[in-house]
C-alpha positions as CSV (number, residue, x, y, z in Angstrom):
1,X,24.8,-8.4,9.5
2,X,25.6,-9.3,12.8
3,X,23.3,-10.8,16.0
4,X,22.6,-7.1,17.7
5,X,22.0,-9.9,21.1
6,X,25.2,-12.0,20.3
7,X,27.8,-9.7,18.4
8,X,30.3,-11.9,17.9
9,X,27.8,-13.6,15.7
10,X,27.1,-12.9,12.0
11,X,24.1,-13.5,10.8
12,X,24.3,-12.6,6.8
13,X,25.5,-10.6,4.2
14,X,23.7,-8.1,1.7
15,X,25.3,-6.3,-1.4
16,X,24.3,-2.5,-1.3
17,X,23.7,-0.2,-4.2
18,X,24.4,3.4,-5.6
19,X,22.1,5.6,-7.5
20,X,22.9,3.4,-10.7
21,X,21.2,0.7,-9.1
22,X,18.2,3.0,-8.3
23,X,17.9,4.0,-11.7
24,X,17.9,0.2,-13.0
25,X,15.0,-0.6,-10.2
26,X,13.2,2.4,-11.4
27,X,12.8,1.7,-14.7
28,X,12.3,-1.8,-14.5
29,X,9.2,-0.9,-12.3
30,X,8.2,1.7,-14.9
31,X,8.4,-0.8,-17.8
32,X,6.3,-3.4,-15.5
33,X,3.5,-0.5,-14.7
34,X,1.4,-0.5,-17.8
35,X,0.7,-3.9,-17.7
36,X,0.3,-4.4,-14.2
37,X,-1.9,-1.5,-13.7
38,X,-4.2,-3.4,-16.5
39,X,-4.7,-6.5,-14.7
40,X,-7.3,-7.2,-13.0
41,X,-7.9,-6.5,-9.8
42,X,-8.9,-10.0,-9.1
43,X,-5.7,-11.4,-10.3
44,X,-3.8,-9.1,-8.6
45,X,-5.5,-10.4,-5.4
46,X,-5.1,-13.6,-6.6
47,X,-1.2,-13.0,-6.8
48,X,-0.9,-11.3,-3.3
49,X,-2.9,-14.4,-2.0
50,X,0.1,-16.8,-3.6
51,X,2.6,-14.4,-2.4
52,X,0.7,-15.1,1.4
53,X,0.9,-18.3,1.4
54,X,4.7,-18.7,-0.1
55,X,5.3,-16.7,3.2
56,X,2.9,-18.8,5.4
57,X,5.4,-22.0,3.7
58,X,8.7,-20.6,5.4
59,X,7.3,-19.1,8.5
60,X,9.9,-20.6,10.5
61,X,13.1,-20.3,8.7
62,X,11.9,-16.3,8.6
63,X,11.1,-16.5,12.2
64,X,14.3,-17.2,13.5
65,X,16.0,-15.2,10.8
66,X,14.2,-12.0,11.9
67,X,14.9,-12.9,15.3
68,X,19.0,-13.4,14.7
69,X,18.9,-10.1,12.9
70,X,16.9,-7.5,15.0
71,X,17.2,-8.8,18.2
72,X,13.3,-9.0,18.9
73,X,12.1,-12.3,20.9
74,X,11.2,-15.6,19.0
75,X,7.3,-14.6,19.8
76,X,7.3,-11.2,18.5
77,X,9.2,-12.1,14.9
78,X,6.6,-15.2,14.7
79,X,4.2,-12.9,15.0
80,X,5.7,-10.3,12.9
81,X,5.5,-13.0,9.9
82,X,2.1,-13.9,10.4
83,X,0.7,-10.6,10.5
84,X,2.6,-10.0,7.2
85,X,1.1,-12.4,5.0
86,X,-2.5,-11.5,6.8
87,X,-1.6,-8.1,5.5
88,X,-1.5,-9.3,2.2
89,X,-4.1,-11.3,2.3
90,X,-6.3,-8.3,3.9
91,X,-5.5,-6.5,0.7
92,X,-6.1,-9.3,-1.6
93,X,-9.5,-8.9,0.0
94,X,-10.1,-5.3,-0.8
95,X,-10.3,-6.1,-4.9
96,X,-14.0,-5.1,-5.3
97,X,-13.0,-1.6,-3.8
98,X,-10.1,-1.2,-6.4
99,X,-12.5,-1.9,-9.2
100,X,-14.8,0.5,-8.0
101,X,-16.7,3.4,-10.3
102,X,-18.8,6.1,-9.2
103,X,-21.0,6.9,-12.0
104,X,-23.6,10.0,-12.0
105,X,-25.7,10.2,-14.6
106,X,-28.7,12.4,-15.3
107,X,-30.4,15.1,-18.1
108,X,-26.8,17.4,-18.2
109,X,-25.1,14.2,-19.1
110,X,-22.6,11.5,-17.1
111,X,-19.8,12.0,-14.7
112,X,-17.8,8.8,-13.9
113,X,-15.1,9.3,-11.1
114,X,-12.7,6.4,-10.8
115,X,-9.0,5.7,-9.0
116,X,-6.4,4.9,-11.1
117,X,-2.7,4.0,-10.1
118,X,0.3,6.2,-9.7
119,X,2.6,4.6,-11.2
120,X,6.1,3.7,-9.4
121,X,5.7,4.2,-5.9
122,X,9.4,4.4,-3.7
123,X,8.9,2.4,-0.4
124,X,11.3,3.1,2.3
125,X,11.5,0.8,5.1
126,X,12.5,1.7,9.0
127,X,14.7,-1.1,11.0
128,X,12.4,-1.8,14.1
129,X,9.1,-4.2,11.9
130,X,10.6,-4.6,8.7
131,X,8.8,-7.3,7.2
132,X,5.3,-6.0,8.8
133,X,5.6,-2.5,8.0
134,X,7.1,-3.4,4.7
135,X,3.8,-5.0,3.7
136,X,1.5,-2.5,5.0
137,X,3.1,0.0,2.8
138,X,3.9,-2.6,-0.2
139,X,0.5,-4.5,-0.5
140,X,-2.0,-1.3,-1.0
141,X,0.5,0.2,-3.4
142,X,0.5,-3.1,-5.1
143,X,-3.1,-3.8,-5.0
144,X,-3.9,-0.6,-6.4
145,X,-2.0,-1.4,-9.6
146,X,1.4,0.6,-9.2
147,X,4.4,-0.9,-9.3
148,X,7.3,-0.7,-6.8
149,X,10.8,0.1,-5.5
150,X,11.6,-1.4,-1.7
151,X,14.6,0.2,0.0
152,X,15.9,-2.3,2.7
153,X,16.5,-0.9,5.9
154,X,19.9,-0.8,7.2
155,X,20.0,-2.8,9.9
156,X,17.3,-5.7,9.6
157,X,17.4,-6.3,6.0
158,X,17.6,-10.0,5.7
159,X,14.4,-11.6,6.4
160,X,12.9,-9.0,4.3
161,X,14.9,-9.5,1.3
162,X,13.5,-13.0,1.8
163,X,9.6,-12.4,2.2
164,X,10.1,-9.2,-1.0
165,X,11.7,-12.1,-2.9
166,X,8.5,-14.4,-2.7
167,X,5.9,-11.8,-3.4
168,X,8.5,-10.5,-7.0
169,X,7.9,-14.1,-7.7
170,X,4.5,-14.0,-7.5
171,X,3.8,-11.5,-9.8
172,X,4.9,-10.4,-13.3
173,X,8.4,-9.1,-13.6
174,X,9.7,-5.8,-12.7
175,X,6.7,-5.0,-10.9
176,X,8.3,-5.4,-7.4
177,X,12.7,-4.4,-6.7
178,X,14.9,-4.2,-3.8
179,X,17.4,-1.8,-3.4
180,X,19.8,-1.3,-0.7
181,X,22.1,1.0,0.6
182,X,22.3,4.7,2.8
183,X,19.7,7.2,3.1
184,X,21.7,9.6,1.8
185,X,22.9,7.8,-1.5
186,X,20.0,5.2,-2.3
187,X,17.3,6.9,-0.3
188,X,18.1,10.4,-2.1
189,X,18.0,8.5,-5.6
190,X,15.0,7.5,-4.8
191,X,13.3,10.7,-3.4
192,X,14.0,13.0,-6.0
193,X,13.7,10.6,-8.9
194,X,12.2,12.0,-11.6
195,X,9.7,9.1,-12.6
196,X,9.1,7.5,-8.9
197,X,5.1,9.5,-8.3
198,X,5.2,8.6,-4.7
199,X,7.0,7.9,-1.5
200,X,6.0,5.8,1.5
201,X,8.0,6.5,4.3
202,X,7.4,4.8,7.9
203,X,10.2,5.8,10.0
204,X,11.7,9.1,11.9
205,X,10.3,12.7,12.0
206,X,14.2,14.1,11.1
207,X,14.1,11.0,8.1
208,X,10.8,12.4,7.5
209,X,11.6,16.2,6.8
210,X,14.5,15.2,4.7
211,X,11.9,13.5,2.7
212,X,9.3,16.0,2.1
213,X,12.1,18.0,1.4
214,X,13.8,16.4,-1.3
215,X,10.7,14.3,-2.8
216,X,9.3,18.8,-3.2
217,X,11.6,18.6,-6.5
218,X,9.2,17.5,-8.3
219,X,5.9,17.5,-6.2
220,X,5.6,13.8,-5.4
221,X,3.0,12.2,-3.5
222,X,4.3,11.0,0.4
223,X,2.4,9.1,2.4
224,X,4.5,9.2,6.2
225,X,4.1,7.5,9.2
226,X,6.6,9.5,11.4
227,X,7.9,9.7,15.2
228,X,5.6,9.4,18.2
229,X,6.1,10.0,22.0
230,X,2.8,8.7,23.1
231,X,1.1,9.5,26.5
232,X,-0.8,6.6,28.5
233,X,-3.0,8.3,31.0
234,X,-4.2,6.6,33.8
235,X,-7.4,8.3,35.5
236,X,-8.8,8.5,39.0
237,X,-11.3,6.2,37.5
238,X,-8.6,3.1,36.8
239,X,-8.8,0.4,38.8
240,X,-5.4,-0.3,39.8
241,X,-4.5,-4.1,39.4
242,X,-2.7,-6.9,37.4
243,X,-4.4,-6.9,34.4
244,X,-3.6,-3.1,33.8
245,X,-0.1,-2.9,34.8
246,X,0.7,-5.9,32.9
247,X,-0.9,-4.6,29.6
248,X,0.7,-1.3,30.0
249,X,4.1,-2.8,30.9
250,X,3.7,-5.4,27.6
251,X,3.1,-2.0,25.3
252,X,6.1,-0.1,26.9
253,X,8.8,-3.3,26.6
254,X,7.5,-5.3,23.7
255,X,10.3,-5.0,21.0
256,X,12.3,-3.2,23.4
257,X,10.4,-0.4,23.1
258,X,10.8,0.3,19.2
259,X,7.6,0.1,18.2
260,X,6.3,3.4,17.0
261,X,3.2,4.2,19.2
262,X,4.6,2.1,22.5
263,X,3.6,4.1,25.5
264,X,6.5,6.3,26.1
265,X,5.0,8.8,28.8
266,X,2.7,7.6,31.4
267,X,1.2,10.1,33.3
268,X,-0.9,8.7,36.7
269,X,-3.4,10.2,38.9
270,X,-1.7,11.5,41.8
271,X,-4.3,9.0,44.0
272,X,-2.4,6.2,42.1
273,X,0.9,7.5,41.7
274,X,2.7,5.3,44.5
275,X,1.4,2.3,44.4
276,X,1.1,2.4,40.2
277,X,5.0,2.6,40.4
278,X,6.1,0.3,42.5
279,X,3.5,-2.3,40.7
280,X,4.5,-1.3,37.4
281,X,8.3,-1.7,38.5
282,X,8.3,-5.3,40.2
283,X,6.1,-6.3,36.8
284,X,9.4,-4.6,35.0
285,X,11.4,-6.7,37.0
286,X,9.9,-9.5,36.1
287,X,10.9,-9.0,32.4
288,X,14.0,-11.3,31.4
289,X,16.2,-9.9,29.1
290,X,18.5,-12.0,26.6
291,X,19.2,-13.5,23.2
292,X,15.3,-13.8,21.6
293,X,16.1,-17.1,20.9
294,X,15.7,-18.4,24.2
295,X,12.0,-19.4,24.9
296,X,12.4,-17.6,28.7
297,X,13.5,-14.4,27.3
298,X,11.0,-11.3,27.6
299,X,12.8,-9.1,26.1
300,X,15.8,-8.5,23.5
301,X,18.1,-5.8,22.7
302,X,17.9,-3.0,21.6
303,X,18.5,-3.4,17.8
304,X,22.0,-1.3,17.1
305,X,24.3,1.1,18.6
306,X,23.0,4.0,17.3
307,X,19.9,3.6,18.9
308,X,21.5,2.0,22.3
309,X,23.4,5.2,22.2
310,X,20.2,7.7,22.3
311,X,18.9,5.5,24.9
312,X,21.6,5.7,27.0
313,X,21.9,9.2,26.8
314,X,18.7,10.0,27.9
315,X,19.4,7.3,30.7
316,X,22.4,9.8,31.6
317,X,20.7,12.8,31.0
318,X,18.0,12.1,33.5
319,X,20.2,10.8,36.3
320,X,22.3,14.2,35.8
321,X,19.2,15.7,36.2
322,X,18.7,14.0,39.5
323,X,15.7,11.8,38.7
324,X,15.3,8.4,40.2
325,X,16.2,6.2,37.6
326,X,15.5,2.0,38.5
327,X,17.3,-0.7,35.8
328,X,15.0,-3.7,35.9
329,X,14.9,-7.1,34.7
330,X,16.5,-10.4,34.7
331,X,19.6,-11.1,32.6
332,X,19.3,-14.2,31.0
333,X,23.0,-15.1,31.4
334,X,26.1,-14.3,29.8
335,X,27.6,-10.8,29.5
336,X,25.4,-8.0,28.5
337,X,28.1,-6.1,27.0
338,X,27.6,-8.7,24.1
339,X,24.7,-7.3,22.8
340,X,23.2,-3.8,22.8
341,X,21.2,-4.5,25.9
342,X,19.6,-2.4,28.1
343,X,17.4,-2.9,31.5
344,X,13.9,-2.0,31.5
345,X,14.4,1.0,33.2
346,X,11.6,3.0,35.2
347,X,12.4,7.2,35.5
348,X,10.4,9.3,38.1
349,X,11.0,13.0,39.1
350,X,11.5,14.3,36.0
351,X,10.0,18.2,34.8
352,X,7.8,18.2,31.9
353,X,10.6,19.9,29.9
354,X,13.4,17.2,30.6
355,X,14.4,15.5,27.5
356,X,12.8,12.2,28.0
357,X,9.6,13.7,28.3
358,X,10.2,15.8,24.9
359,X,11.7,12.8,22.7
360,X,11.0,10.0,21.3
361,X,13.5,7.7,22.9
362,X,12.9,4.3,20.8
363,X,13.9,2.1,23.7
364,X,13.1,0.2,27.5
365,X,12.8,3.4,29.5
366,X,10.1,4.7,30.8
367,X,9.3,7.8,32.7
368,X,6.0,8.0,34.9
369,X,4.7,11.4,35.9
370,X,1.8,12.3,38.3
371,X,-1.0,14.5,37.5
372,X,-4.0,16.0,39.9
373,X,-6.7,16.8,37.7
374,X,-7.7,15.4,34.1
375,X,-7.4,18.8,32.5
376,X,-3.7,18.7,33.7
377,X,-3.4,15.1,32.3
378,X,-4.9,16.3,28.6
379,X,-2.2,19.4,28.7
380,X,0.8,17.2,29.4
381,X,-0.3,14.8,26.9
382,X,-0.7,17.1,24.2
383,X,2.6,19.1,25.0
384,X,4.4,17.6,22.6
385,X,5.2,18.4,18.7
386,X,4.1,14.8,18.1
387,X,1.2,12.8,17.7
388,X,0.6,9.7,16.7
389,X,-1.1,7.6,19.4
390,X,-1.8,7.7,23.2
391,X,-4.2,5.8,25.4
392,X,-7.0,6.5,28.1
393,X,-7.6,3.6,31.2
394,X,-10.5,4.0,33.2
395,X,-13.3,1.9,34.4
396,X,-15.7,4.5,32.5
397,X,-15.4,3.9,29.3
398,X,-17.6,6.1,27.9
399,X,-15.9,8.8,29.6
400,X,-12.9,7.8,28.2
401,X,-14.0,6.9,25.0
402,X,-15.2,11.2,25.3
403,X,-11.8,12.8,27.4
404,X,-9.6,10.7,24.5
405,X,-11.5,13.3,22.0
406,X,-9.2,15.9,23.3
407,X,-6.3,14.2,22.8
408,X,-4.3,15.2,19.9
409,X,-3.2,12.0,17.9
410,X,-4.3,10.2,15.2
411,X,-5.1,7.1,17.4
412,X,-6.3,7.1,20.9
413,X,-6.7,3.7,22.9
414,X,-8.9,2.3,25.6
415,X,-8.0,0.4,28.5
416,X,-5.5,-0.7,25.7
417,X,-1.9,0.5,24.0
418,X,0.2,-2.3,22.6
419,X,1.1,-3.8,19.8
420,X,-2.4,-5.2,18.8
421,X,-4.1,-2.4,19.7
422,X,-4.0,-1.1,16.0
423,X,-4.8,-3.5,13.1
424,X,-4.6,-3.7,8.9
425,X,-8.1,-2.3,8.5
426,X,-7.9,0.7,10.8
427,X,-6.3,4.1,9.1
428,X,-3.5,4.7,11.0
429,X,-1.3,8.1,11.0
430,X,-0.6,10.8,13.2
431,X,-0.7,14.7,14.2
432,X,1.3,17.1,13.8
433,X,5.3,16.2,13.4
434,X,3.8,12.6,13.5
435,X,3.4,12.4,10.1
436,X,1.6,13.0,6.9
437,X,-1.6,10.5,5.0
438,X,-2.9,8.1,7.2
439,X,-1.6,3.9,6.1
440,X,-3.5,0.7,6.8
441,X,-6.9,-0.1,5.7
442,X,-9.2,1.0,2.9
443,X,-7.4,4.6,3.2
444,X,-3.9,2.8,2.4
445,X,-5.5,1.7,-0.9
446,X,-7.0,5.1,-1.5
447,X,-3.9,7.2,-1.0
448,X,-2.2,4.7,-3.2
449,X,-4.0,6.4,-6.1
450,X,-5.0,9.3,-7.8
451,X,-8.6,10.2,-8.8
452,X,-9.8,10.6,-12.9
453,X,-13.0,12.4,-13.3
454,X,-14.9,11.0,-17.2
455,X,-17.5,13.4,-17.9
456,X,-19.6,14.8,-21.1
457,X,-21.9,16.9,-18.7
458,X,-23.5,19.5,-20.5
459,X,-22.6,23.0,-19.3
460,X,-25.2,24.6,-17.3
461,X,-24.0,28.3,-18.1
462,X,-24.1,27.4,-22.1
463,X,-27.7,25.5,-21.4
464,X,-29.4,28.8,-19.8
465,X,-28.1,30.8,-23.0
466,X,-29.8,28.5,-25.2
């Protein structure tokens, strides 16, 4: 692995697998299932909790790991850790709802309705929050007594590997395994095995399809958390100062723009349009850019050259299409060419139809678009075949709290869209090519398992014959 902000610089070194090595993690988490599913829930809290606080112990070796690897800023990875063990321990908190029994009971006799676990559960892990979205995937599935198989993901595998490592050694053996290698060897082992029950897939709307596609062999449950291209609309209503552009310009740049539901359209009332852009680009400028180890960087790279490349296009795309196109920010020092950096970049003068408007572009660009009336601004926003989030600002909030009803995404923010807005305990999942199940909170534990139905209920039909 190299430094995606420093490529001269190698970071560390992983061993992939084949499908051989899926069918060894596979069984072992098969073998492991009976008994973990018949612990308690309690103690399974109990061992989530340890694997918490093993985290918590090497928070800053992983910090700076997970900042060497995927580029992000020292702050963002910090937080990326903590969050990860809180999502564990959030879990670990949920134990009463595991061991939950609904029990009916009256003169035709008793019904008892009850969640049991799957069994092995396939977790396959995008690049951009590895260690976060790892857990939030890993720690209901755990919690609810299945056992698991973790495919790294390519490109930001190490601190990971690191953080799976401690929670296998916190509970019983075989119930958690790590496997590594392409989407098209290991993640296709894994899909269409015949004894994994589920998938969890955060990552991609293409990745996605392939997915539901070849997990259909033998009807597995998915849970995915797919692509967005999220609208931020700013009303009439806004008040137009610091406080807003800042937010909006944190949401849009943290991570360098690979975080799933960043604000990736921002569409302004026409009343605001001028003086919106020109604030939102000096607060841009602002941003420095550089290695994520220095404490005065803002902003990192973008995480590999695949991803630099899609950016870029679009970048190219736009200009060709004679848009005005601004690259932003401060370079830190050095040579950008060492890393795969890119400039904030603001894009105005785009149609609706242009393709950074349509896709999800995963990186620092943004393009602002003005609207006239709010029914415009709902029409744009939900011209797209995804959604996941968008956002609403306005000094009414009730009103916005009611126009964000006709959005059509899973979540919809007020006065709000970054990462922070969502949390562990909210469900969390999108609309249409956005995805499929909804992850994070009590849901997460839900669709991690299936429901059994006791019952010795007399039959009503028989009863009236009698």
């Amino acid at each position: 692995m190299r430094n995606p902000a420093v490529l001269t610089e190698t970071v560390g070194h992983y061993a992939t697998g084949d499908r051989g090595t899926v069918d060894a993690a596979v069984d072992a988490a098969a073998r492991a299932f009976s008994g973990w599913s018949a612990v308690s829930p309690r103690s399974r809290a109990e061992a989530l909790s340890e694997a918490a606080a093993a985290i918590d112990d090497e928070h800053a070796e992983l910090t700076l790991l997970l900042t060497r690897e995927h580029g992000k800023v020292t702050a963002d990875a910090a937080a990326e850790i903590t969050n990860s063990a809180r999502t564990l321990r959030y879990y670990a908190g949920l134990a009463d709802r595991v061991a939950h029994e609904r029990v009916t009971e009256d003169f035709r006799g008793r019904i008892i309705e009850r969640r049991v676990a799957m069994g092995v559960v396939a977790v396959i892990v995008p690049w951009n929050y590895p260690v976060l979205l790892a857990t939030l995937m890993v720690a209901p599935a755990l919690m609810a007594g299945n056992s698991v198989v973790v495919k790294l993901p390519d490109y930001a595998p190490l601190a990971l590997s690191l953080v799976l490592r401690h929670l296998a050694a916190a509970l019983p053996s075989g119930v958690v395994n790590v496997v590594a290698g392409t989407g098209e060897e290991v993640g296709l082992a894994l899909t269409t095995h015949r004894r994994v029950r589920k998938v969890s897939f955060t990552g991609s709307t293409a990745t996605g399809r392939t997915i539901m596609r070849d997990a259909s062999v033998n009807l597995k449950n998915l849970s995915l958390e797919l692509g967005g291209n999220d609208p931020a609309v700013i009303l009439e209503s806004a008040s137009l100062n610091s406080i807003m552009v800042d937010e909006l310009v944190r949401g849009a740049f943290t991570s360098t723009g690979q975080v799933c539901y960043a604000p990736k359209r921002l569409y302004v009332h026409s009343k605001h349009f001028s003086d919106f852009v020109e604030a939102f680009s000096d607060a841009a400028n602002r941003l420095v850019v550089g290695d994520g180890r220095d404490p005065d960087v803002r902003m990192g790279p973008l995480n590999n050259a695949p991803q630099r490349q899609v950016v870029t296009d679009l970048i190219a795309t736009s200009l060709r299409e004679g848009a005005q196109v601004r690259e932003l920010g401060q370079f830190s020092g050095g040579d950008m060419s060492d890393g795969y950096f890119v400039r904030p970049t603001v894009v105005t003068g785009l149609s609706h139809d242009s393709p950074l408007m349509t896709q999800e572009q995963f990186g620092p660009v943004v393009p602002i678009m003005p609207f006239d009336t709010e029914d415009d601004a709902i029409a744009m926003a939900n011209d797209s075949e995804y959604g996941l989030a968008a956002s609403i600002w306005s000094d009414d909030v009730d009103h916005a709290f009611d126009l964000g009803r006709r959005i059509e995404a899973g979540s919809v923010f007020v006065n709000i869209h970054r990462v922070g807005a969502s949390d562990s305990s909210m469900p969390f999942g999108g609309f249409k090519q956005s995805g499929i199940g909804r992850g994070h909170g009590v849901v997460a534990l839900e669709e991690s398992t299936e429901i059994q139905v006791l019952a010795d209920r007399v039959d009503m039909q028989q009863q009236l014959k009698d």
